[in-house]
N, C-alpha and C positions, 0 to 999 in steps of 0.2 A: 461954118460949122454945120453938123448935117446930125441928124437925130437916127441914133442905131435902132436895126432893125428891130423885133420883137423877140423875133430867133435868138439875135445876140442876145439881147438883155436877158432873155430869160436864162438863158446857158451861162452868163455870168453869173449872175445871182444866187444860181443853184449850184455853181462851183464853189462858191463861198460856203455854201450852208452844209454840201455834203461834201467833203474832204477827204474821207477814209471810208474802208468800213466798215470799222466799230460807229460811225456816227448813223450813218443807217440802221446797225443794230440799234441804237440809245435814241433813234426817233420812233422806228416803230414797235420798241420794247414801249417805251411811253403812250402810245398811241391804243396799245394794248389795256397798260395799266388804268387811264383813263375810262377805258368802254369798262372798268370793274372784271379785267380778268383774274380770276383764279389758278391759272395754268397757261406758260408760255412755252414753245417749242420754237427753239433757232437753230437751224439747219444749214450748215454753210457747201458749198460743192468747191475747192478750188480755192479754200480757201476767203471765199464768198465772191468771187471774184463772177463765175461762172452762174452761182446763182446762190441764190439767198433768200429763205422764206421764213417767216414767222409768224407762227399758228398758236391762238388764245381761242377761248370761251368764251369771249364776252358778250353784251350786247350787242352786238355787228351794226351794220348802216343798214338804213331804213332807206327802201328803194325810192322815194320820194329825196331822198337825201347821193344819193350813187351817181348822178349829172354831172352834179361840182365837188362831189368829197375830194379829188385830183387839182383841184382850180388851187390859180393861188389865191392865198388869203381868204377863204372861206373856211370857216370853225364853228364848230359847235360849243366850243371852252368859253368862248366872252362875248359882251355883243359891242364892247365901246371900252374907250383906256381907261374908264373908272373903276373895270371891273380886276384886274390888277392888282385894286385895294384889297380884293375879296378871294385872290383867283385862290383855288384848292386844287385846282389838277397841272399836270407837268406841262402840257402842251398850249398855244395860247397866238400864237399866229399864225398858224396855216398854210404854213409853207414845205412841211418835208414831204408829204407824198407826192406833190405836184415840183418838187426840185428832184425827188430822185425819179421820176418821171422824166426829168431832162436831159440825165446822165444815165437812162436804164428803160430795160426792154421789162413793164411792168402789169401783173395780172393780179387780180384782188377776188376774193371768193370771201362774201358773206351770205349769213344769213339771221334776221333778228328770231323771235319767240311767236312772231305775231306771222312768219313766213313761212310756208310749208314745203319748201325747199330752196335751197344754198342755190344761188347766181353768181357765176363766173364773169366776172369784167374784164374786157382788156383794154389798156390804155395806152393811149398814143404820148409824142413826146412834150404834147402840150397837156397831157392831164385829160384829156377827151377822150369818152366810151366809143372806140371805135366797132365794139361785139362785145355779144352776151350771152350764156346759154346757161340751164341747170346744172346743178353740181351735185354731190354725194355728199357732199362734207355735211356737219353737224354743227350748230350755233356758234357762231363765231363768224371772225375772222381772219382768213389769210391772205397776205401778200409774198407775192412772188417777184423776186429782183431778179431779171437774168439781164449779161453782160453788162456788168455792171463798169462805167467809164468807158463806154465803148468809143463814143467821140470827143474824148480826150484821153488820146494815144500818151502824149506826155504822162499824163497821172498813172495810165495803167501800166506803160513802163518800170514806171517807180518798185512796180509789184514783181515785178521779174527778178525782184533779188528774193532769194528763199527767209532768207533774215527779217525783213520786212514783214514778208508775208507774217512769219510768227509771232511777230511782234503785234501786229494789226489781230492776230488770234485770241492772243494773253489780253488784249487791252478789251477784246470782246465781254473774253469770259471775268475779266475782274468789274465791268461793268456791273454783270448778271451778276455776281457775287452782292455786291454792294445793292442790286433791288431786291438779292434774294432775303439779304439782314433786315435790310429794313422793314422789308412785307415778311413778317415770316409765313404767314399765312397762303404763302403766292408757291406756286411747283415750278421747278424752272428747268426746261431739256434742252442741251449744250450737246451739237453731233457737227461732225465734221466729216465729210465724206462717208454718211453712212458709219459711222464711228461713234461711239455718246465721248466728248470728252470733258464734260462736268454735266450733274444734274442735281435737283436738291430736292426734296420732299417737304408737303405741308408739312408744319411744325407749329407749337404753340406759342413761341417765345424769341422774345430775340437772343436770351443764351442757348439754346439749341440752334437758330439758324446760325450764330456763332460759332458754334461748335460743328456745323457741316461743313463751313467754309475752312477755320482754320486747323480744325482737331484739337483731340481732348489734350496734349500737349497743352499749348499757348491758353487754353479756358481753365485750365486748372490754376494757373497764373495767374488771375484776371479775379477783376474782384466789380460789383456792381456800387455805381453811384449814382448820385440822383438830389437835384438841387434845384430850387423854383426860389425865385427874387420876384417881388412885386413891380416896385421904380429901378428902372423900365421892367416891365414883364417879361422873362426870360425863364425858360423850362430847359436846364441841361441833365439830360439822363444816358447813361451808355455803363460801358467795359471797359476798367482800366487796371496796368500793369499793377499789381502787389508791391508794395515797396519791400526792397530786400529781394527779389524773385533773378533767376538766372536769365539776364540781358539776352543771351543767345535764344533762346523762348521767347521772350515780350520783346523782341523789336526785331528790324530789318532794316536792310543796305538802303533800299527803299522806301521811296511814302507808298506803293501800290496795297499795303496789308493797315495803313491809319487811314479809317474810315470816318469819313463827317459828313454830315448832314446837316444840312435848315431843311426846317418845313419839311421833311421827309425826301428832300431830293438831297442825292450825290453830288458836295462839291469841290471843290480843290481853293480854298483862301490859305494865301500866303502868309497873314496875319496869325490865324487860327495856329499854321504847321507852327508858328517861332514860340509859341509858348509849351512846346518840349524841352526848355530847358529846364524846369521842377524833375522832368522824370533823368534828365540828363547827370543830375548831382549824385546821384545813387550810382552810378555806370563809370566805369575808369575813366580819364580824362583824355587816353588817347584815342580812346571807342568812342566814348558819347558824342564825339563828332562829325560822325559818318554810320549814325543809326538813327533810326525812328522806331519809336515804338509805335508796337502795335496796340490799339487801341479802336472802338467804336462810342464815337459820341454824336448825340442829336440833341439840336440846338432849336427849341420852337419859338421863334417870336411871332406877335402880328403880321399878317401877311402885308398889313400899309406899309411895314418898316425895313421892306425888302425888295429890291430893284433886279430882276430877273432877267429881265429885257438888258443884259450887257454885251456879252456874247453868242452869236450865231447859235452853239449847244450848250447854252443856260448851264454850265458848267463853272460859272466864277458870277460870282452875288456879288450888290453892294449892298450893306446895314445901314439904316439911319442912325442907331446909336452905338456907331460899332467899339468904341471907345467902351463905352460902358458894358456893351456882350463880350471883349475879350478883358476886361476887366473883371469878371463873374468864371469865365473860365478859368483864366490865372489863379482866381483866390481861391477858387473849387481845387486845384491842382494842387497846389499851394499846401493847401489841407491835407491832402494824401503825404504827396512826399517832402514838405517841409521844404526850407530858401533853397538856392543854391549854398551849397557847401564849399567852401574852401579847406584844402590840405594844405596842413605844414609839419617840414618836418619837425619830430622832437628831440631833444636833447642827450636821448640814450639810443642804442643800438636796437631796432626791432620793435622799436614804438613809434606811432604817428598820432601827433593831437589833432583832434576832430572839431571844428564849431558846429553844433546842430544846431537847431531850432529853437529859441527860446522862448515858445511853450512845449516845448517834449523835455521831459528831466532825462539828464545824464547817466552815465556810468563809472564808476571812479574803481581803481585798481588798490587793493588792500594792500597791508606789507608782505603778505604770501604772493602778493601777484597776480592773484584772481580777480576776476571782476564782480563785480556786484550791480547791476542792471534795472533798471527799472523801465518801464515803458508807458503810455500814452496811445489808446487807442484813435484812429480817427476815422474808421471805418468797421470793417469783420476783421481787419492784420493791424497788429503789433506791431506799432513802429517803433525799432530803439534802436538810440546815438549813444555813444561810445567817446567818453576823453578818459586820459586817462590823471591822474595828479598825483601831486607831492605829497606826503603822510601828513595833515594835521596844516594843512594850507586849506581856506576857503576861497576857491577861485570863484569869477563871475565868468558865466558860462559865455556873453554876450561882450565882453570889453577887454580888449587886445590889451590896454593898458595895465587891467588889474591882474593878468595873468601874469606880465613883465616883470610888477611890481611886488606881486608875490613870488616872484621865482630870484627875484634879486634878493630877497631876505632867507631865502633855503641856505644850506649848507652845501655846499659845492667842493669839490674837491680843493687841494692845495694850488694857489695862483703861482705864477710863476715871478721871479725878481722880487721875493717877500712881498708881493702886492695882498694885500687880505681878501680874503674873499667879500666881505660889505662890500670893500669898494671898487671889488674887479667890474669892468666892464659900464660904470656911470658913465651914460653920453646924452646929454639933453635934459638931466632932472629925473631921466628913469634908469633904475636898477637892474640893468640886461647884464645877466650871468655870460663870463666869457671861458672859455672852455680851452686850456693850450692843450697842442696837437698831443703833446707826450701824454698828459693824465687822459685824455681822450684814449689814445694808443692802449696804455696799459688798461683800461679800464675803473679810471677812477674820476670819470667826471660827475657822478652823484653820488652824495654819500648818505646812509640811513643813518637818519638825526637820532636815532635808538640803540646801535650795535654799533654807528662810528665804520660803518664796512661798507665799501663800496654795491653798488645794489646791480644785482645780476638777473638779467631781463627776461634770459636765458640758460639754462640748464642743458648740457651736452652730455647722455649718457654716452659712454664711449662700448662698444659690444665686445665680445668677448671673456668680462670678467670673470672668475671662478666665481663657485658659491660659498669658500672660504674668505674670500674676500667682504665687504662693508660689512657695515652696522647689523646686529639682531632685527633692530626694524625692520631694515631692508629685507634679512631675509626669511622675516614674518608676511612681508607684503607679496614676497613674488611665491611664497607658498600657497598665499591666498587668492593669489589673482590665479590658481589654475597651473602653472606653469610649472613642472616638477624636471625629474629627469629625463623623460620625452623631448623636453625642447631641443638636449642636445642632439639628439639620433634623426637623424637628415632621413631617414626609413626606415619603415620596420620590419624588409626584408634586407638578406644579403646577396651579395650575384657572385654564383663562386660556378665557375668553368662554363659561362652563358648561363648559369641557373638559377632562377628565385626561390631563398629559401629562408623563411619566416625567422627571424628572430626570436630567442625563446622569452615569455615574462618571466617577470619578478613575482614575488609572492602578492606583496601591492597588488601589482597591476591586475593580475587574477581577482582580486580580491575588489579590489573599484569597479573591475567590468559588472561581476555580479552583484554589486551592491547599487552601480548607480541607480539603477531602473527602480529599486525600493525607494530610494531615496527622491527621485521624482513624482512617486507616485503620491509620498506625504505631501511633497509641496511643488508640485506644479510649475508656480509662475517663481519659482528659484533661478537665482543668474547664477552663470557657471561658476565665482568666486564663493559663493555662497554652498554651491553643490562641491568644488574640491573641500572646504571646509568641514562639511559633515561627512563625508566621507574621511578623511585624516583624522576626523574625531574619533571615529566608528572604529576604524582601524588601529588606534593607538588603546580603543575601550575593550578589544576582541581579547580573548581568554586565550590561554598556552593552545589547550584544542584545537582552537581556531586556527589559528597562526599555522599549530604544526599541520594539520590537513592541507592549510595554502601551502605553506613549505614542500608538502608531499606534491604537490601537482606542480608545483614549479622546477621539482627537479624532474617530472616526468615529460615537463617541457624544454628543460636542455639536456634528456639525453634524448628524446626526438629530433630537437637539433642536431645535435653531434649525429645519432646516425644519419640524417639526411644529409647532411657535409662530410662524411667519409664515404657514400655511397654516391654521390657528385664527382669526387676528388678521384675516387677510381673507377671510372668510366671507361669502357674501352672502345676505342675505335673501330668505322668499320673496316678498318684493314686487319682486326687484331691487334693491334700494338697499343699497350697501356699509355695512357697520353703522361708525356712528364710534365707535371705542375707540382709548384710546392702545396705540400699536406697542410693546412689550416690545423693550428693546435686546438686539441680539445675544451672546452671550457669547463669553466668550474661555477658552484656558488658564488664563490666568494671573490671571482674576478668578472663577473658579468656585468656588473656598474660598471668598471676599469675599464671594461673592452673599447675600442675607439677604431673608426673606419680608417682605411689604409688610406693613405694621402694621396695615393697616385699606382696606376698599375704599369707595369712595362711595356714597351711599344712591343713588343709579341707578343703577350696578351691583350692589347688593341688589338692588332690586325686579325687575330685569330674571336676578337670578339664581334669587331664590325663584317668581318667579310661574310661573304655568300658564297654557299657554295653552289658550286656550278652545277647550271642547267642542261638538264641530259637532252641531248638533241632526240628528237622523235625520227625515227628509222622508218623511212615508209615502205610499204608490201613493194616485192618487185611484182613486177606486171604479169600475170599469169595467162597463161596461155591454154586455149581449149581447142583440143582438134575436134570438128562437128561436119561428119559424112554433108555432103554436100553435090551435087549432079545439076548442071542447066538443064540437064534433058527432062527430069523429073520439076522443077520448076517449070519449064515450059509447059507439060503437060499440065501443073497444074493453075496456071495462069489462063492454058485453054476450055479446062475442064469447069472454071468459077463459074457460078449463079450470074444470069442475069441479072442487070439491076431493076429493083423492084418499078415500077412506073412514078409510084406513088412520092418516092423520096426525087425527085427529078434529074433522074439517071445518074445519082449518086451512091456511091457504095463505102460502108462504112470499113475504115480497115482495123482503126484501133485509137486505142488513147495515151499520149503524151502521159505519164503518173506526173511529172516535174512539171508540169506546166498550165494542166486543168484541160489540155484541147485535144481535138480528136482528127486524126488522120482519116481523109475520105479519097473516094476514089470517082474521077469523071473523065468518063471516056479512057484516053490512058495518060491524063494526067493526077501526078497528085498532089494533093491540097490539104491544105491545113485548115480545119472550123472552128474558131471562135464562138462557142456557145452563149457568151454572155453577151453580146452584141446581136447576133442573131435573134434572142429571148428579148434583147429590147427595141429591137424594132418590129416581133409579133405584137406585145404587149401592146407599143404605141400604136401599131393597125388597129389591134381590138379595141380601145380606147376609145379611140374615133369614130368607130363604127357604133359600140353599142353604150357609153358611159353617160349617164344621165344625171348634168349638175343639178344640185337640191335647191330650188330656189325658196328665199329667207321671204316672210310678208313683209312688205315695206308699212312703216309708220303712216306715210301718208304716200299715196298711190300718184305716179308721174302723169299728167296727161297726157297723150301723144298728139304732136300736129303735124299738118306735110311739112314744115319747117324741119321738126327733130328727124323724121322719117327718110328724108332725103327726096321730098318730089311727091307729085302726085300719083305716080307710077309705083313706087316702092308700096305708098298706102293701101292702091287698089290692089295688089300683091298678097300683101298683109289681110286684107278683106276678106278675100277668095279664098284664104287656107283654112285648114280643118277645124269646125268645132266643135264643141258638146253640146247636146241639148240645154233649153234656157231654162233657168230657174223659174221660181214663182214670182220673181221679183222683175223680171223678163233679161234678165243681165247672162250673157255668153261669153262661155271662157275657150279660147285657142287650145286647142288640143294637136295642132299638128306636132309629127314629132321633130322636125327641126327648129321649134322653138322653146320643147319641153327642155329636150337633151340639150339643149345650151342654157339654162337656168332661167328661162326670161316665163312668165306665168302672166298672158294679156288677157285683159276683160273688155266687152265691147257690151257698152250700156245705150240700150237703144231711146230714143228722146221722144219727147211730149211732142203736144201737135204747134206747141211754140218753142221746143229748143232743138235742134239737133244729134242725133247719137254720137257719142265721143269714142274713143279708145285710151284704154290707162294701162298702165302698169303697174298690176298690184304686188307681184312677186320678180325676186331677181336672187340671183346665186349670188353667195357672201364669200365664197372661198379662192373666188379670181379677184387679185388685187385688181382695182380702179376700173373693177365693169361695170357698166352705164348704157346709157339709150346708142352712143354711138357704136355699140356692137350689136344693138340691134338693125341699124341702120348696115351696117355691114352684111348682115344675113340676108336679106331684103337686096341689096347691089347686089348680091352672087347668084339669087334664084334669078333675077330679071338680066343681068349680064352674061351669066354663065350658064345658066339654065339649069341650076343645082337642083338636084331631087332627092339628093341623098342626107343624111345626117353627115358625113364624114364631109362633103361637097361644100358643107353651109357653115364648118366651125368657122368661127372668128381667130383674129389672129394670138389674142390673150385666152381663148381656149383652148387654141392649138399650143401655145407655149406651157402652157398649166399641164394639159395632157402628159407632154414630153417630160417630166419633171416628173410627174408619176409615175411615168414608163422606165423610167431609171432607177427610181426609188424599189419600184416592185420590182426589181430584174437582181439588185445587191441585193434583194434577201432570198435568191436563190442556192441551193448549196453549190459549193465550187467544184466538187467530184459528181456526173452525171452515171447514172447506166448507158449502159448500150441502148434499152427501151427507152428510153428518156430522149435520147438522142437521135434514135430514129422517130421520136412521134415529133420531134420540135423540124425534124425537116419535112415530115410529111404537112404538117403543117405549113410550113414555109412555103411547099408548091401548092395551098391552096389559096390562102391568104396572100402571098407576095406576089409578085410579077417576075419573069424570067429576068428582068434588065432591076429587079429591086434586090442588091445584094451590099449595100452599106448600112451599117446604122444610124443611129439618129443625128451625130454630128460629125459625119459622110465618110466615117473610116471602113472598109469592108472586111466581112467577118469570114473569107475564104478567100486564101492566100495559097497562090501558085505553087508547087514548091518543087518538079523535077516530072521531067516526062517517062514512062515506062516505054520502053521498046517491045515492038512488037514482035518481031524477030529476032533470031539468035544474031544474024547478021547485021542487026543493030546493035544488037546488047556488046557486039566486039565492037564495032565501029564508035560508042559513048565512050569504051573501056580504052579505048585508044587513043581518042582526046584528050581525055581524063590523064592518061601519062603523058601525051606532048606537053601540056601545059605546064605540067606536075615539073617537065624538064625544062 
């Protein structure tokens, strides 16, 4: 046997502990939570594959602590395994930044409250600071994971399925979800390629951080609880489904959306998920099997009575009394939504008896059939169970037997083979009613011990009836419920030859229109049974006058009708020709009720009602032709007679402009060319940029020292020495005035030293508008004047002020207008040969803004020799 390397061990170890990388996110989301951050940012590139950083506020490491923060097994969380008994934060052995070290290319940027500027670590694969330098960032801090599994090809494999990957994304963000509930206090930014794809805001509570995660859906559902037992000490408080609430809302396919907690950490116990079946009894019996509700519950015991230390990502707990904490949740649950329930069916059509809970009172069905309800509060919702019973029978709500035994002494339909009903159905000493299929069939398997009538559970209005037809009742009720003559009329217009044409009212109707609005005005919160009522009143109370005025408008309203349906009916076409349809007869008073919609119209009146008519084709202009006097000779003359080209535009002559296109035809030499003005305009802009744009530099909080270290040598510093400065203040301190350090945002002071320290240089100002500029672009400007012998401003930009530039330079060029003048156009080229070079004719990302476009002949014996080409080809 031989003892494995260090190498190996370590890389095994750390293959255990980081698996994926949601567990990199859940070690240093935790590692964040622990230093008391406030605000977490998880950035993934790839998936997190490529890299992966997350960035908090917290306390950061203490540079006396930054040697070993990477080492394994060194922590700041415990100092020995008694502490365990007491721990209060997530993290507690000391192993995931120095495991994802093993498996990853990693850089760490803190900085604490006591440090006057953020340091960059970078760490090798054993956890070891192999380089350091200052950073920009602000308190806190970040780690950065790049290539992540790099030397273990197998795992990163794994990842090359896109499905995977997503899946490793969702398990990210449901993490973050679950720190985000339980901190609500905590801000959390979820980006994925530059992408945000969750984030959540401080919030006061945990139904608001509830409500960012699931939405107000699923929270409207949700009702709060909250239960604390002495022996053992146990605090359960969260968000739980509504008894009675729509399952499709309070539960999922999945356990990802049932959130639990000990101790304030995220766990998954298998014990805790089985006592979902209290909520399962409320939920059909073939759903509640393949659902979890949704819910948030937190569970505080003693931190002695929890064993954290199980699994690699502290993700599955064990309880010392765990018996008795899911004994406290059961009975908590219990409480909400009562045992589990069983169904059975009942003995009539369209009824089911219920066992509920026997402490919630029941429901029992009168001899009308309605229910009568009562309920039992056990939270803020009304929990009510439902059976239903025999008229004048006391059942026990809780004993299968007493229900038997009273259902054997009801009245039950006729038995079959004269067997009586007492003794239909005795098997065992209990009284089970037995039911033959026939009196079943016909509907007489219970009888009302009052009326002797078989009991109907169900009522089937059948539609269609007249209103001559039932009872006065009846047709007092459906007066009152609103429903008059209107029900029947399918519309209140008619469609006569394609045309819409109103149907005339009644005197009523006239009369209700203008009445309703007073009548709501008395009484407002009136239901509409109540408003046809006083309106039917009103109208049967209206005086002869009354009536006959309505009477008068309602014939003024069918003979509007009638003409509008004889002036439809004779339409003429646009050929002329009277269309033949049949004439719709006139109507009258006293047939206007009668009238009734035609059942059906002729298949030529279909086709003539759906078709279209045809689309007139568009006839386009023939081609017109212009004869326009024309001569080479006069051409040639005046192609010899043209202006030189000015010097100034660089022996370019303008000829005209494109109106379709925005561009302008020029002339050089005897070619001609096409210009591009808006490419031209942005690579003047970015010249002048360069040359004269002065970044604003921002005072920094606390000012960078500089050493030959940052500066790159001791050559760049004496560089830096020699360049231009202001006069000294009274304080004796010099500030750099040249302008290749103004114009690039950088503002150095050189503080001259006592006769026991030496003079420094700092950085008290730097430009805030170049993302991630720092000392190393000063260090850049300094390599170009000593390597390249820059003297210029444009010579010394860096490379992130070169690119910031360009980005300007494009920005100012779109808000150019897109139609130029001819002056416009000639001052952008005269420009062009001062500023540009003869060989600088592309723009910023290398496309050129003057395009070839056809040679001019210089003689006629060209001009035939092109034209000749021009037709062999043609041929």
């Amino acid at each position: 046997m031989r003892q494995l390397p260090a190498d190996t061990v370590r890389l095994l170890s750390s293959s255990q502990i980081v698996t994926c990388v949601s567990n990199v996110v859940k070690e240093l989301v935790e590692n964040s939570l622990d230093a008391g951050a406030s605000s977490i940012e998880v950035k993934l590139e790839n998936f997190g594959l490529d890299r992966l950083e997350v960035r908090d506020n917290g306390s950061g490491i203490k540079a006396v602590d930054a040697p070993v923060m990477a080492l394994k097994h060194y922590t700041s969380k415990i100092c020995c395994h008694d502490d365990l008994e007491r721990l209060e934060t997530y993290g507690f052995r000391g192993e995931a930044l120095g495991s994802i070290c093993a498996v990853a290319e990693v850089t760490v940027t803190t900085k604490t409250v006591s440090d006057k500027f953020s340091t960059q670590y970078t760490l090798n694969h054993t956890g070891h600071i192999t380089s350091q330098k200052p950073s920009h960032l602000g308190q806190g801090t970040t780690v950065c994971v790049l290539k992540l599994f790099k030397n273990l090809p197998v795992r990163r494999q794994l990842y090359s399925n896109n499905k995977k990957c997503k899946e490793e994304l969702k398990k990210a963000q449901d993490l973050l979800m679950a720190y985000g509930i339980i901190k609500p206090e905590l801000r959390i930014l979820l980006t994925h390629n530059k992408a945000a794809v969750w984030q959540k805001a401080k919030v006061p509570d945990h139904r608001t951080a509830l409500m960012a995660v699931l939405g107000t859906a699923p929270m409207a559902n949700m009702v709060p609880l909250q239960h604390h037992q002495e022996e053992p000490e146990v605090t359960i408080e969260g968000y739980f489904p509504k008894r009675g609430s729509d399952y499709s809302l309070t539960s999922s396919s999945n356990c990802d959306r049932t959130f639990i907690f000990i101790n304030d950490r995220p766990v998954r116990h298998k014990e805790i998920l089985k006592v979902k079946t209290p909520y399962h009894s409320q939920v059909e019996r073939d759903v509640s099997q393949s659902r979890y509700p949704i819910l948030m519950m937190s569970i505080t015991v003693p931190a002695a009575s929890v064993d954290v230390n199980v699994t690699p990502d502290k993700t599955h707990v064990m309880l010392h009394n765990k018996d008795a904490v899911l004994l406290v949740v059961e009975t908590m649950l219990v409480s909400l939504y009562g045992p589990e329930s069983r169904t059975e069916p009942a003995f009539h059509s369209g009824a089911v008896a219920v066992v509920p809970d026997p402490s919630n009172c029941g429901s029992v069905l009168d001899d009308a059939g309605t229910a009568d309800t009562s309920s039992s509060s056990i939270s803020e919702d009304w929990v009510v169970d439902s059976i239903p019973r025999i008229p004048d029978l006391n059942l026990s709500l809780t004993d299968d037997d007493s229900i038997l035994d009273a259902l054997g002494t009801a009245d039950f339909g006729p038995a079959e083979d004269g067997e009586s009903p007492a003794n239909a159905g005795r098997t065992g000493g209990v009284d089970t009613p037995e039911i033959s299929a026939e009196s079943w069939s016909r509907g007489h398997g219970l009888l009302d011990p009052d009326s002797r009538e078989p009991l109907v559970p169900v009522k089937v209005c059948v539609p269609g009836a007249t209103e001559t037809e039932g009872t006065e009742c009846e047709k007092r009720e459906r007066m009152s419920s609103g429903v008059g003559d209107k029900a029947s009329k399918l519309t209140a217009y008619d469609l006569i030859s394609s045309c819409a044409v109103r149907r005339p009212l009644s005197a009523s109707a006239i009369f209700e229109q203008e009445a309703r609005a007073a009548v709501l005005r008395e009484n407002p919160t009136a239901s509409p049974r109540d408003i046809a009522a006083a309106l039917e009143e009103r109208w049967k109370n209206l005086g002869a006058e009354g009536r006959k005025k309505y009477e008068e408008k309602a014939e003024k309203e069918l003979n509007r009708y009638n003409l509008q349906s004889k002036k439809v009916s004779e339409r003429v076409t646009p050929a002329g020709e009277s269309e033949k349809q049949p004439k719709l007869p006139l109507l009258s008073s006293g047939s206007l009720l009668a009238q009734k919609r035609k059942a059906s119209f002729s298949q030529q009146q279909l086709d003539q009602l759906f078709s279209q008519p045809p689309k007139k084709k568009k006839t386009l202009p023939k081609n017109q032709s212009t004869l326009v006097p024309f001569s080479l000779e006069a051409l040639r003359r005046r192609l010899t007679t043209r202006p030189v080209p000015c010097s100034t535009l660089g022996g370019l002559e303008i000829v005209g402009r494109l109106s379709s296109h925005g561009a302008w035809l020029v002339l050089r030499s005897h070619t001609l060319m096409l210009l591009n003005p808006s490419l031209l305009e942005e690579a003047l802009l970015f010249n002048r940029l360069l040359e004269t744009n002065v970044l604003p530099a921002a005072s920094l909080c606390t000012p960078v020292q500089l050493t030959e270290g940052l500066l790159g040598g001791p050559e760049n510093t004496r560089v830096l020495c020699d360049m231009q400065k202001e006069t000294a203040d009274l304080s004796g301190a010099t500030y750099f005035s040249d302008p290749r350090l103004v114009a690039n945002g950088f503002r150095i002071r050189l503080t001259p030293g006592s006769p026991s320290t030496e003079s420094h240089l700092e950085v008290v100002g730097m430009a805030d508008c170049v993302p991630f500029f720092g000392v190393a672009d000063l260090r850049e400007i300094l390599t170009a004047i000593v390597k390249r012998n820059a003297a210029t401003v444009k010579d010394c930009r860096p490379l992130k002020v070169h690119s910031f530039l360009e980005g300007e330079a494009v920005r100012l060029a779109r808000q150019l207008p897109l139609r130029l003048s001819r002056e416009d156009v000639r001052d952008m080229l005269s420009r062009k040969e001062r500023q540009l070079s003869a060989r600088d004719e592309t723009c910023l990302h290398g496309r050129p803004f003057l395009h070839p476009l056809a040679d001019v002949p210089e003689t006629e014996q060209d001009a035939v020799d092109v034209l000749m080409c021009s037709s062999a080809e043609q041929n």
